[in-house]
C-alpha angles and dihedrals in degrees: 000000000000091000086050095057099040084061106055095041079059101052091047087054091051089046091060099053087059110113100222119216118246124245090265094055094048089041093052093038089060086051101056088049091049097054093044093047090063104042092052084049093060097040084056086045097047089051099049087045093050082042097043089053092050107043082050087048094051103041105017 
């Protein structure tokens, strides 16, 4: 149980040394993954459109 305790009082202690990001720097960073997201998300659906044509051309 010791060894329990000591734990988690350590990982509260190292908790508390993380320097946390603002509100800006959270709020900017969900941005970038969201535009990302969905430009990745066109490119892929750009691609299985153009495949799907031509596999429907080739063999439809």
């Amino acid at each position: 149980m010791n060894k329990l305790v000591r734990f988690v009082k350590e990982c509260v202690a190292e908790l508390r040394k993380v320097v946390w990001p603002g509100r800006d720097d959270v709020v900017s960073s969900v941005g970038v993954v969201l535009v990302s997201t969905l430009v990745i998300a066109m490119i892929l659906g750009l691609l299985d459109f153009a495949f799907s044509t031509g596999m429907n051309f080739v063999f439809g």
